[in-house]
C-alpha positions in Angstrom: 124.9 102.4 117.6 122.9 100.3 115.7 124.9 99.4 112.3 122.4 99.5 109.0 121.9 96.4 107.5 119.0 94.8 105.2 117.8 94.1 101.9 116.2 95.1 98.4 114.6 94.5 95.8 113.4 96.4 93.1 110.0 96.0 91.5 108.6 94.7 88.1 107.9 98.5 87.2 109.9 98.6 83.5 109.6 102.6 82.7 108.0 105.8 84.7 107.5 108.5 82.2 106.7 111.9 84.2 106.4 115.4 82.7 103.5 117.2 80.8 102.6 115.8 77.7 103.9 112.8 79.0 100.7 111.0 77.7 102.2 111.2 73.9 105.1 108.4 75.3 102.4 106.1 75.8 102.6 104.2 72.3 106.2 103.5 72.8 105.3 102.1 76.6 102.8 99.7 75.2 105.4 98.7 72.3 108.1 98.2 75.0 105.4 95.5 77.2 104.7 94.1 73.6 101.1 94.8 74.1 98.9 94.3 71.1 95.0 94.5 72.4 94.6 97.0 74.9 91.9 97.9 77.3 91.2 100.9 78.7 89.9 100.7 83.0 88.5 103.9 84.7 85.8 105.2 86.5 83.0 106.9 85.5 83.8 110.3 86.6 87.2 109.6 84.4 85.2 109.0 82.1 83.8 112.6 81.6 87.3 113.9 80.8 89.7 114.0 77.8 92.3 111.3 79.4 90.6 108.3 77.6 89.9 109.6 74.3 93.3 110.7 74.2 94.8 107.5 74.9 92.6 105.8 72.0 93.5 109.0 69.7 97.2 107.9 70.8 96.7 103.8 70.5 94.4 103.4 68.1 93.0 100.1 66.8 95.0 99.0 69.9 92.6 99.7 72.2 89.8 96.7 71.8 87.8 97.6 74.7 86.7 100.2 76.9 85.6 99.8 80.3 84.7 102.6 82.4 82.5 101.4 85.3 85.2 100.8 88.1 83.5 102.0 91.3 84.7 103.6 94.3 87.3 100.8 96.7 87.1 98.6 93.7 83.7 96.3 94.4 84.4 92.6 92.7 81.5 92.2 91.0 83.4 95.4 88.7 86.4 93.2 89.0 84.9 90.1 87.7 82.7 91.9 84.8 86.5 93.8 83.5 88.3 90.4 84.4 85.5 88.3 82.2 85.8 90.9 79.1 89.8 90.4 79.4 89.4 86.9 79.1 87.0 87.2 76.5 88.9 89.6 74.2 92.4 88.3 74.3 93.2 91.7 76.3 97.2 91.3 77.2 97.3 95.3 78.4 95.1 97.4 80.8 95.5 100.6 80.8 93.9 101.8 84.0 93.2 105.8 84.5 92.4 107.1 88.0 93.2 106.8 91.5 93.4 104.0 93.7 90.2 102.4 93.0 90.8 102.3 89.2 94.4 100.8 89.6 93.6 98.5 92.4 91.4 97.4 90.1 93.3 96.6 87.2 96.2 95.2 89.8 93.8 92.5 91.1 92.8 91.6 87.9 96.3 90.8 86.7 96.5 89.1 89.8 93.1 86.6 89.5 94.2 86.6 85.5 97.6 85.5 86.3 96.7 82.8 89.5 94.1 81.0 88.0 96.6 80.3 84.8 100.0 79.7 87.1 101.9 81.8 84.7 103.8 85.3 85.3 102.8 86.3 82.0 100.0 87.7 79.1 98.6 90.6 81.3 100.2 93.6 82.7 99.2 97.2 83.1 100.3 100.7 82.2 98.9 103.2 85.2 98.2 106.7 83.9 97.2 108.1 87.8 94.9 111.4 88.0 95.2 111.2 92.3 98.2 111.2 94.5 98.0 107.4 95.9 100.5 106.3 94.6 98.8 103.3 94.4 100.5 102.5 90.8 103.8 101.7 92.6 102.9 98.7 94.8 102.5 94.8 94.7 99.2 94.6 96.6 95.7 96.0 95.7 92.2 95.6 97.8 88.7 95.1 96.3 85.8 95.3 98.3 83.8 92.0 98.9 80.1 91.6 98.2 79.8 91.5 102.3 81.2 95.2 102.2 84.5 93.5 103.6 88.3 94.9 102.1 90.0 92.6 101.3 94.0 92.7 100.3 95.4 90.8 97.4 99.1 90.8 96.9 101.6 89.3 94.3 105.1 90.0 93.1 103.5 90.4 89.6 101.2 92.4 89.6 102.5 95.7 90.1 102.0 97.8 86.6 105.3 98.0 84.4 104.5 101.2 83.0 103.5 104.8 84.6 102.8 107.4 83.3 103.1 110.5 85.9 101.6 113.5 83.4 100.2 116.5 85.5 98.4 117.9 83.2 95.5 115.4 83.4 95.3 116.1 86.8 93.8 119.5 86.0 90.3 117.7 86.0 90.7 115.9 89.4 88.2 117.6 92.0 90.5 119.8 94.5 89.2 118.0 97.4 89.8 114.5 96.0 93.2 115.6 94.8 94.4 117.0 98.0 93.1 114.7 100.1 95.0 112.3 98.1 97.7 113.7 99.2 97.1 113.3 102.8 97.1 110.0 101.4 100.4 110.1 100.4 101.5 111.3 103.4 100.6 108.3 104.9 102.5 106.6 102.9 105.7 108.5 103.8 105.0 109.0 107.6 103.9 105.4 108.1 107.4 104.2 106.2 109.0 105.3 108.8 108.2 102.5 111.2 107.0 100.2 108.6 108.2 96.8 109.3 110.8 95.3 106.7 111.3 99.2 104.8 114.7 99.9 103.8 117.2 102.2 104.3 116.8 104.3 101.4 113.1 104.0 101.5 112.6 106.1 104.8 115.1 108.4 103.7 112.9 109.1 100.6 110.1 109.4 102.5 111.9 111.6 104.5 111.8 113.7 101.3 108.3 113.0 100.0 107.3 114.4 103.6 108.5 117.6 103.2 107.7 118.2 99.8 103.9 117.2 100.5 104.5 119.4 103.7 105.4 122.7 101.5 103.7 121.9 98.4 100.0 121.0 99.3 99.3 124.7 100.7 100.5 125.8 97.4 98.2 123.6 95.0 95.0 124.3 96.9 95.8 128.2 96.8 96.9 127.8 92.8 95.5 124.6 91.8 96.1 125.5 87.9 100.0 125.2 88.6 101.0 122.2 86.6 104.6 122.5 88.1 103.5 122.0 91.3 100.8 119.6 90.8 104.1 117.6 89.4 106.5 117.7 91.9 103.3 116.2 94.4 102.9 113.7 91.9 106.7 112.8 92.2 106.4 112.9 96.4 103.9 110.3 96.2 106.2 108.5 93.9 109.2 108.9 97.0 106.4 108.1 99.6 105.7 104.6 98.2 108.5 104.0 95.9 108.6 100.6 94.5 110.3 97.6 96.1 109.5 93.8 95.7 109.4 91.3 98.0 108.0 87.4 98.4 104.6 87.5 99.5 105.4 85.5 102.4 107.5 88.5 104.1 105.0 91.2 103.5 104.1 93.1 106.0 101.3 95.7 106.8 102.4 99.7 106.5 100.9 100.5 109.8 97.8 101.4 112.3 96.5 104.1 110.0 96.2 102.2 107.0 94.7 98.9 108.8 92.1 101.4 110.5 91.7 103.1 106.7 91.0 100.3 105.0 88.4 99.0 106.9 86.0 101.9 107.5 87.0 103.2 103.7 85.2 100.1 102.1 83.1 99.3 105.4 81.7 102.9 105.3 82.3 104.8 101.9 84.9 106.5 103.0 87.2 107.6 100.4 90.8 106.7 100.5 92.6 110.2 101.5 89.8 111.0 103.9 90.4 108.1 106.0 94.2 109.4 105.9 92.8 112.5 107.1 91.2 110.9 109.9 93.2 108.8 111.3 97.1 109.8 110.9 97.6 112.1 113.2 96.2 110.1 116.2 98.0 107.5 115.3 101.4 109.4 115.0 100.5 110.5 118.2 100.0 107.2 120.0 103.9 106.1 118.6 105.3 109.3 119.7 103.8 108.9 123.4 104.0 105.0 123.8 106.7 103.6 121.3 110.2 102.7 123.0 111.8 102.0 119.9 114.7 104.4 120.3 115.3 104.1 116.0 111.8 105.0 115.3 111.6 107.9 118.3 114.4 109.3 115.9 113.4 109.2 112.5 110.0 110.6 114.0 111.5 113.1 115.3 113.5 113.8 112.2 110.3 113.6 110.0 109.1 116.8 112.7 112.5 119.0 111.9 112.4 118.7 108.4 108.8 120.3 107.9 110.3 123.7 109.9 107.1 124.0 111.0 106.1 124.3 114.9 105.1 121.7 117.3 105.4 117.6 117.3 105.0 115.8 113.9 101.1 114.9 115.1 100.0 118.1 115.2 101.9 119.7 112.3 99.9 116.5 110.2 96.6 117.9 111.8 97.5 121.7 111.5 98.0 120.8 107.8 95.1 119.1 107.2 92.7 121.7 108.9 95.0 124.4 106.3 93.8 122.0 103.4 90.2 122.0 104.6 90.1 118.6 104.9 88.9 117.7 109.0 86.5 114.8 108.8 85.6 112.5 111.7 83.6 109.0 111.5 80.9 110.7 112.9 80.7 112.8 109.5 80.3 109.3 107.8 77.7 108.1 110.0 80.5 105.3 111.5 78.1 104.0 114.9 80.7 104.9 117.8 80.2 101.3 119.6 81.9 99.9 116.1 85.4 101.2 117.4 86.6 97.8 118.9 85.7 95.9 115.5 87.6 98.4 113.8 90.5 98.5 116.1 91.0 94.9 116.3 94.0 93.3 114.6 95.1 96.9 113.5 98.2 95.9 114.8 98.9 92.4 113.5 102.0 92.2 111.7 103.7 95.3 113.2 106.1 93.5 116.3 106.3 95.5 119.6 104.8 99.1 119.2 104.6 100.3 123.0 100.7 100.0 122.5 97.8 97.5 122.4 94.4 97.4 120.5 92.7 98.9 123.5 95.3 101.7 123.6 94.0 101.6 119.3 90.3 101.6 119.9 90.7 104.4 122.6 92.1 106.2 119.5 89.5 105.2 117.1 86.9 106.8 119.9 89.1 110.4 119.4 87.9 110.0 115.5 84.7 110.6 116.2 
């Protein structure tokens, strides 16, 4: 028997304020960061809803600056322009409103802001996210170079101190963006599992997060007006990547499927869920036939009996995502087949003994198409 042993530590996240309505505790979030000049991050499709002029209806002369031209996997020249108008305006709290591109964003901006000055302190960020994720919880964030390259920043400080989990402004998120989000967030959860350096508590709550993504995603695409439900997903993406803090130094990656979704997502436009939907179950199914790990064969198998649905965990992942509507392939995103090596290679750097190499990966990566 192996006996449990390991570490943790919690993250710099202060307060996470879920419920409807919970937009209106947004004033006393800023007060409780000490913010003073805020500035609002989104996209431009975020934009076009009520969330922003809600939060300057709620913050008032707080709010110095608007900037809503964040672009899908968070390009840096949109990083540098936000970044230059912080600097600019004094701006000691973003508030960034969206999914992961908009919250990446603001992440590595806190990050570059906070580097460059070799102090801990004068930015931080209150997350308001409108997707499931979950990106708001962690201490790295990925921009997309000006070579189309992703590439990972990461920081003990940077995670935002404030979320605000309010379902309601989810109402406006397109379905398919919403639920492939959470396929996103089942990533998360299914890929904690065998995570290197993930605690005990963590896989047990993505244990949880599993299942409720499992029984809850059919039942937001059939009533997607169902705030109740659309909150209890947004609270199993918080279980699927709940916070924890470590040096930067002992970082390690999640696992194959979100190496491999990383790089075609900025590489190729993919968006984030899609890539989830594309590569997760393949890559479930090369651990459950080539891992020895006898702990990780176990909680796999656990993760399969909790869902009470039939077969192995892989196919219940890909039997959900076809319920969802959501099957894509790189072939739908114009990925050239003979780019499958690139892709695969160093997908598993980081990740120790798996029971399977990059060649077993790119073979994989060829079932994508």
């Amino acid at each position: 028997m192996t006996i449990v042993s390991g570490s943790y530590s919690y993250s710099q996240l202060k307060k996470l304020v879920y419920g409807p309505n919970g937009i209106a505790q947004l004033p006393q979030l800023v007060d409780l960061l000490g913010g003073k000049r805020s500035m609002i991050i989104c996209g431009k499709s975020i934009n076009n809803t009520n969330t922003p002029r809600k939060v300057k209806e709620l913050l008032g002369d707080n709010v110095i600056e608007h900037f809503s031209s964040i672009r899908e996997h968070s390009p840096i020249d949109d990083v540098n322009k936000a970044l230059s108008i912080v600097e600019d305006k004094n701006i000691d709290t973003l508030i960034a409103i969206g999914g992961g591109s908009s919250i990446d964003a603001a992440k590595t901006i806190v990050h570059f802001y906070k580097s460059t000055r070799n102090d801990e302190s004068g930015l931080e960020t209150i997350a308001i996210p409108t997707t499931l994720s979950a990106a708001e919880f962690t201490m790295y964030a990925g921009y997309t170079s000006k070579e189309d390259m992703k590439v990972g920043v990461a920081s003990e400080y940077m995670t935002p101190k404030g979320v605000i989990l309010d379902a309601e402004l989810t109402l406006d998120t397109p379905q398919r963006l919403w639920l492939s989000s959470g396929i996103r967030a089942l990533d998360h959860a299914v890929e904690t599992l065998y995570r290197p350096n993930a605690s005990y508590h963590l896989r047990k709550m993505a244990l949880l997060a599993l299942k409720d993504l499992f029984d809850l995603l059919p039942i937001t695409k059939a009533h997607p007006e169902d705030v109740n439900t659309r909150q209890k997903l947004q609270l199993a993406s918080f279980m699927s990547l709940f916070p924890d803090s470590m040096s930067v130094q002992d970082l390690r990656p999640f696992g194959p499927s979100h190496t491999i979704g990383r790089k075609v997502g900025s590489s190729y436009g993919i968006p984030h869920g899609i890539t989830s939907c594309i590569t997760l179950s393949l890559i479930v199914r090369l651990y459950q036939e080539h891992n020895k790990d006898e702990e990780i064969k176990n909680r796999l198998q656990e993760a399969t009996e909790i869902t009470k649905r039939e077969g192995d965990l892989s196919s219940q992942i890909d039997q959900l995502i076809r319920e969802l509507e959501l099957s894509s392939t790189l072939t739908n995103y114009k990925v050239p087949f003979d780019h499958a090596s690139q892709i695969a290679e160093n997908s598993l750097k980081g990740l120790g003994d798996v029971g399977f190499t990059e060649v077993d990966v790119c073979k994989t990566i060829e079932n994508m198409y």
